[in-house]
N, C-alpha and C positions, 0 to 999 in steps of 0.2 A: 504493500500500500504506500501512495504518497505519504510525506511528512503535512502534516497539515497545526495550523497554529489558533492559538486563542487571540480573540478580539486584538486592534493596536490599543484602543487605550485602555484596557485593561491590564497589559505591558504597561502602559506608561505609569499606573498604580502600584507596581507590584516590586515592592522595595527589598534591600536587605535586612530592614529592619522586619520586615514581616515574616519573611522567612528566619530569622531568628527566633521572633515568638512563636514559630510555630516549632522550632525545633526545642525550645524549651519547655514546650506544654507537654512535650512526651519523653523528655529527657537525653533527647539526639543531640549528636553533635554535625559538624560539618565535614568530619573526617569522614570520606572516604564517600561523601553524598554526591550522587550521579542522578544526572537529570536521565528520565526515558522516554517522559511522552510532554506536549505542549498542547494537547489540540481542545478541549473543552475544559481541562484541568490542566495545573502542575503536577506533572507523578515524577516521586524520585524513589531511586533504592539508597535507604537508611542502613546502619546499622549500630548498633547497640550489644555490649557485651559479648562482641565478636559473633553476633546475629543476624542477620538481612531482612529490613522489612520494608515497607511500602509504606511512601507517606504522599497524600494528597493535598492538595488545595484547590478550593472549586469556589469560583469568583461568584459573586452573587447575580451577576448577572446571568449566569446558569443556570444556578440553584440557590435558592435561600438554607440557608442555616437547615431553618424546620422539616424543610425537602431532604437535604442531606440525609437527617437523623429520620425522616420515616424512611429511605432507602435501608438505610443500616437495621433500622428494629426488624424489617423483613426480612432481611440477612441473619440479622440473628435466631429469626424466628424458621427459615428455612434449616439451619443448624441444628437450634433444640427438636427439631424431628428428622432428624437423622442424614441430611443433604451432607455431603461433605464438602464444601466451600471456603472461601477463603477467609478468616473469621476479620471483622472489625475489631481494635484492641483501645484498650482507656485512657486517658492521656494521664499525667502524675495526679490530678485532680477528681479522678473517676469520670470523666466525660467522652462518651464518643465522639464529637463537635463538637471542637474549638472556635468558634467565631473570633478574626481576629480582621478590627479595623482597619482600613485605608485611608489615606489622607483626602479624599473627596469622599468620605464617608461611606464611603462602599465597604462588602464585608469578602474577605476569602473565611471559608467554613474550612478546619484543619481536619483530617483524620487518618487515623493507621491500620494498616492490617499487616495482617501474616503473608510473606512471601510466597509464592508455589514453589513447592520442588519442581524440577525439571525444566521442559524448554518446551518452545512451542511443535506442534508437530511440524515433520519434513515433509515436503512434498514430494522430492524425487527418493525418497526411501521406502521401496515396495515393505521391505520388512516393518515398517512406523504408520505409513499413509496404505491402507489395507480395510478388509472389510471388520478384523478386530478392533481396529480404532474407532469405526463408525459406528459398530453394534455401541462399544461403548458412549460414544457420544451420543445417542438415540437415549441409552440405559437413564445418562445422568438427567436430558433435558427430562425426561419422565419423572424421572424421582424430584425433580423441582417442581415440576407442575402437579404432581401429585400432594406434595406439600404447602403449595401454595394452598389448597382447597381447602386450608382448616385456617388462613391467614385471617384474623381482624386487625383493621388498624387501631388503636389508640386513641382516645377522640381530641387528643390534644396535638396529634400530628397530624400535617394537613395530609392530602388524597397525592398519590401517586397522579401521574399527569395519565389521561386515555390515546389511546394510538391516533387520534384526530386532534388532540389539540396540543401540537407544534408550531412552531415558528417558522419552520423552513416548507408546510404546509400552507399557514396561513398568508405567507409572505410566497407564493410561488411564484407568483408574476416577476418580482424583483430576479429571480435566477434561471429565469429560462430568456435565452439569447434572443437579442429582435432577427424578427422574420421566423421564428420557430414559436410560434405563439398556439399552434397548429398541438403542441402540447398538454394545456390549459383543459383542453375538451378531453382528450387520455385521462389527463388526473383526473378532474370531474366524475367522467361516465365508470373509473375504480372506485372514487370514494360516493357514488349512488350507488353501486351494487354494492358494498362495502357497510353502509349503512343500513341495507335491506336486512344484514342477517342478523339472527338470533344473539342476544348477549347472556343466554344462562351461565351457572356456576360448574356445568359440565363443560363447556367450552370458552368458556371466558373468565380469564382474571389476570392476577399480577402476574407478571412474565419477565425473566430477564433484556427479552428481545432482540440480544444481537450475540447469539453463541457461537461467533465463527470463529476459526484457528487462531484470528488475533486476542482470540479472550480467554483460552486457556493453555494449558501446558501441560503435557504427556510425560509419565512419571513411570515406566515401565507397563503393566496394564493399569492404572489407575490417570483419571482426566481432571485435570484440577480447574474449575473456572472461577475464573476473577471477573472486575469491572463490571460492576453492577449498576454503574450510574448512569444510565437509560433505562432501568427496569420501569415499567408500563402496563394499563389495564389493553388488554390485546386479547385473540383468538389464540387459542392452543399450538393451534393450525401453523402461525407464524412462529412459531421457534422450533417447526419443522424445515418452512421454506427457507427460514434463514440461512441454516447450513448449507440446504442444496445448495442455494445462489452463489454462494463463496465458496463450494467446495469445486464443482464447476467452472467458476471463474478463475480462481487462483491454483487448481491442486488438479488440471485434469491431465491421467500419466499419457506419456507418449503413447503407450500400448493401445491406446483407443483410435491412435491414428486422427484424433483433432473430434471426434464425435462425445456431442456433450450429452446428446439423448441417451448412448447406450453408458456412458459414465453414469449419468443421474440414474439410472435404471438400478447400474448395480448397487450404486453408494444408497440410493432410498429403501432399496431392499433391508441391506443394514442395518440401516439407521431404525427404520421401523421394527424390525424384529428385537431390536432393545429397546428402544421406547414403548411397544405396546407389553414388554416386561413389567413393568412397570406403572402404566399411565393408560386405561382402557378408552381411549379417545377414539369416537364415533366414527368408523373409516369414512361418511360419506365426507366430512371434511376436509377428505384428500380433495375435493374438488377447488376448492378454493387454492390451493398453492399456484396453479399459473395468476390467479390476481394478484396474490403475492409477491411472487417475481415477478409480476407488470410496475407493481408499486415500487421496489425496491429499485429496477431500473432509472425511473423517475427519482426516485430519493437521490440516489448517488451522482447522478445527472446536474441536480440542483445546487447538490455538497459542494463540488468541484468548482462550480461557477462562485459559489458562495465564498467558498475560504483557500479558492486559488484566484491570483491573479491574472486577466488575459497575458500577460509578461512573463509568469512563471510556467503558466501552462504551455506557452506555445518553446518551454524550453523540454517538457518534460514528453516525451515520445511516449513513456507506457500511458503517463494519465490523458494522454490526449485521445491515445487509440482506447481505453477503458470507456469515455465520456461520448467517442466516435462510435463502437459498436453499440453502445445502450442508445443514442440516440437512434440508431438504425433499427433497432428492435422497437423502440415506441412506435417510431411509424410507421415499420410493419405492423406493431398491434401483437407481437408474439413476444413471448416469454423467452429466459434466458437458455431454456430445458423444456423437454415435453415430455410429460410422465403419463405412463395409461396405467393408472391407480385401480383399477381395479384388474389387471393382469400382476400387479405388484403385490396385492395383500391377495389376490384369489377372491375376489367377490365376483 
């Protein structure tokens, strides 16, 4: 994936003095602190007591405080029944949120978690990237959404955000390129059928909603997932399609000879056969995952134009061809993969 970055003036906020408070709120120091990611957070690797841990900063303008800490209490709350995740840890004062002011009175919310063992998976390692990694990645998104179904929130922390109310949504028009306006109607005519379906507690609730390779880390057989700060009320359905889309676009082996249908065929096979381990989800819901990959097309379409510049992009060859085939698929109207879901499960 490209490097992509947080707001400019949220940089121009973001002092050393704040990163000191927040290294003191958990008892870190600066030895040895490595930036990893920039793009909607600060994430650095810490370390402590000759320990590795994960320390965040997520600017208010992404999330409030209150939002942080109901992300985390679901986290915690996927834990205390049995998910094995990446845990949130207390800062010296018992808090999982830190709120720590900005000089134009903005807030970055601080918080730590536990490291993953291991690395992300490989793509060109048949032995890593295989149909065992995927059963397992099927296995864990099920044992989340399984757990999810006993979640209440707190009534002191506010609502997770729903799959329709975003900002790269509500603001489309700002990210799609002039003369390509031709787009506008695609998202519309996904989020009318999108809004037709059913929201029960069988198929709808908290979801982490982006489980792709960049969000966990393979540990010999065991799949650790982190980055939970997009978790979302969503269809079930969608932390199925997720995978496909990325696993397809980034991880398809040369052995298929460039064919993503018969990739997606094998890797959903997989994937389902440990997920419904787990997570007895309606198979007519297989039908919905091409809307899903329509939508996601659109999303990352919009990401690109959003938090690249036309300067950066016309430097970068993979994200230009990435932003070039998804546009070419909206307006054909097809999805990234074609699955015939019921030759898949045997219905």
């Amino acid at each position: 994936m490209w490097q992509e970055h947080v707001e400019k003036a949220v940089e121009i906020v973001y002092t050393e003095g704040i990163m000191d408070q927040a290294l003191d709120a958990f008892g870190l120091s600066r030895e040895g602190l490595k930036l990893l990611g920039d793009f909607e957070n600060y994430v650095y690797e810490a370390t402590k007591d000759g320990k590795a841990y994960i320390l965040r900063l997520t600017h208010s303008s992404h999330r409030s405080p209150e939002e942080v800490e109901s992300e985390l209490d679901w986290v915690n709350h996927l834990i205390d029944n049995g998910v094995e995740v990446q845990a949130p840890l207390p800062s010296l004062d018992e808090r999982y949120v830190v709120p720590v002011q900005a000089e134009d009175d903005t807030v970055f919310s601080v918080s730590l978690f536990e490291k993953a063992e291991g690395h992300h998976p490989r793509y060109s390692d048949p032995d890593e990237w295989n149909s065992r990694l995927f059963r397992e990645w099927g296995r864990k998104t099920g044992e989340i959404h399984r757990a999810t179904q006993t979640y209440v929130r707190p009534e002191h922390l506010p609502s997770r955000p729903h799959w329709d109310e975003d900002e790269l949504k509500d603001h489309a028009r700002d990210y799609i390129n002039e003369g390509e306006e031709w787009m506008l109607d695609r998202l519309n005519a996904l989020f009318d059928h999108l809004h037709s379906l059913p929201r029960d507690s069988s198929s709808y609730g908290l979801l982490h909603t982006d489980i792709h390779p960049g969000n966990f880390f393979v540990d010999g057989a065991k799949l650790r997932v982190f980055d939970f700060d997009d978790c979302s009320y969503n269809w079930y359905v969608h932390d199925l399609a997720i995978p496909l889309y990325y696993s397809v676009a980034w991880g398809l082996p040369e052995s298929y000879e460039g064919s993503r249908d018969r990739f997606a065929a094998d890797f959903f096979r997989a994937f389902w056969d440990g997920y419904y381990q787990e997570f007895k989800l309606d198979p007519v819901w297989l039908k919905e995952i091409p809307y899903l990959l329509k939508l996601r097309d659109l999303t990352l379409y919009m990401v690109i134009n959003k938090k690249v510049s036309p300067e950066e992009l016309a430097k970068n060859e993979r994200l230009t061809r990435t932003q070039t085939e998804a546009r070419d698929r909206i307006y054909r109207d097809v999805p990234i993969a074609s699955l015939d879901d019921e030759q898949l499960i045997g219905g």
